[in-house]
C-alpha positions in Angstrom: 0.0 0.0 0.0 3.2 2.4 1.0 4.5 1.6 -2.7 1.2 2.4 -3.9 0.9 5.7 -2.2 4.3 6.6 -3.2 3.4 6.1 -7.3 0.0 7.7 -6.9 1.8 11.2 -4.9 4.5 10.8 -7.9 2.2 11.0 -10.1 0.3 13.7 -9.1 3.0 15.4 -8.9 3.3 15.4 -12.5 0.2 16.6 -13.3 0.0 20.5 -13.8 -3.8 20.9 -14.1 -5.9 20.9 -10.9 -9.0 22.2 -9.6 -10.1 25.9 -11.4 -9.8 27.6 -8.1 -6.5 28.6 -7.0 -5.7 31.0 -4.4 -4.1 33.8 -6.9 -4.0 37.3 -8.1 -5.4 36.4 -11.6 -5.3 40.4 -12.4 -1.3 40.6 -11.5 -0.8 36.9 -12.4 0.7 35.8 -9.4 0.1 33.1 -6.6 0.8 32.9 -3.2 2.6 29.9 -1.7 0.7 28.8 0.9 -3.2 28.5 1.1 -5.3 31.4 2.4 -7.3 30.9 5.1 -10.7 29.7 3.8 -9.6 29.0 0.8 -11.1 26.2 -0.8 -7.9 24.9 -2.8 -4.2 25.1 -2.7 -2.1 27.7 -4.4 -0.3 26.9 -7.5 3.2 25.1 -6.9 2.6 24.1 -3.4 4.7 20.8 -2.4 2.6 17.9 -2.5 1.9 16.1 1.1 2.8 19.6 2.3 -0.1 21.4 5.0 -0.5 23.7 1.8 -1.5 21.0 -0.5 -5.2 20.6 0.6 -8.2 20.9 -0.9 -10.4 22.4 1.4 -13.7 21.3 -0.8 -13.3 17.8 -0.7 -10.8 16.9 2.4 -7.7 15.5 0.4 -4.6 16.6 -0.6 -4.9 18.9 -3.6 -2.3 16.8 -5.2 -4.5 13.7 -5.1 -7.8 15.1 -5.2 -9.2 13.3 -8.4 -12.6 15.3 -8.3 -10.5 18.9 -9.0 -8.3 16.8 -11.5 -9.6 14.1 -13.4 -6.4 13.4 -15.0 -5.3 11.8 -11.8 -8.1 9.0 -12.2 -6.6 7.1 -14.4 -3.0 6.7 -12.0 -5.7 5.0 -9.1 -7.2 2.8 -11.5 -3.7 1.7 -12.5 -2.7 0.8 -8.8 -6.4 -0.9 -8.3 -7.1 1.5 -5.7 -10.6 2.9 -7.3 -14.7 2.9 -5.7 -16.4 2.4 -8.8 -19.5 2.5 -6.8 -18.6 5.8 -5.6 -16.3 6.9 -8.3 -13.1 8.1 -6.1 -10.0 6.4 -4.9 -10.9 3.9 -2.5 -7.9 4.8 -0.1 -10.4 8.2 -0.2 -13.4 6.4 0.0 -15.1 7.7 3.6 -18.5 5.3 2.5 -16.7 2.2 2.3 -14.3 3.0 4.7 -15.7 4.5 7.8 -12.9 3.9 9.6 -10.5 5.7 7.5 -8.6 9.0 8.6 -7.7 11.6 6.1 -5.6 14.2 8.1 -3.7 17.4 6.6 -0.5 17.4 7.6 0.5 19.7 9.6 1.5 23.3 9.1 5.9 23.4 9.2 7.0 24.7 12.1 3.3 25.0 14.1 3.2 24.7 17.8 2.4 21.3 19.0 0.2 20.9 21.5 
């Protein structure tokens, strides 16, 4: 499953299209590194597994989230780790896997309690 993991971040990686909305400046063009509070997605360029990588819509890691980027689809299917019945990774799958913890990691340098 590690391995797995591993290909499917790789992968995603690769990919340069993701969900429509980025935290940026589309007037001046730029983006901003981190995500802004509230915001929905993660900027452009963030490090995938990184607290910035997160998409706040659907509780994944932007760099994984196959509902912002379908592209991505296909790299699960490859590794066997797709719902069909829900039509998302299974390893994302909260309905067939109650049990499963998706956590963002944690912000670099934050406090710990």
């Amino acid at each position: 499953m590690r391995t797995t993991l591993i290909g499917i971040i790789m992968l995603a990686t690769l990919a340069t299209t993701g969900c429509e909305n980025k935290s940026s400046d589309k007037a001046s063009g730029t983006s901003s590194a981190v995500t802004a509070p509230g915001a929905k997605h993660a900027a452009v360029g963030v490090r995938p597994g990184s607290h910035a990588d997160w998409c706040g819509e659907h509780q994944v890691p932007e760099s994984m989230c196959t509902r912002c980027n379908p592209s991505l689809v296909a790299a699960f299917k490859a590794t066997g780790d797709w719902c069909v019945e829900h039509n998302l990774p299974e390893s994302q799958c909260l309905i067939c896997n109650p049990e499963l913890k998706i956590e963002r990691p944690p912000l670099t340098g934050a406090a710990k309690p």
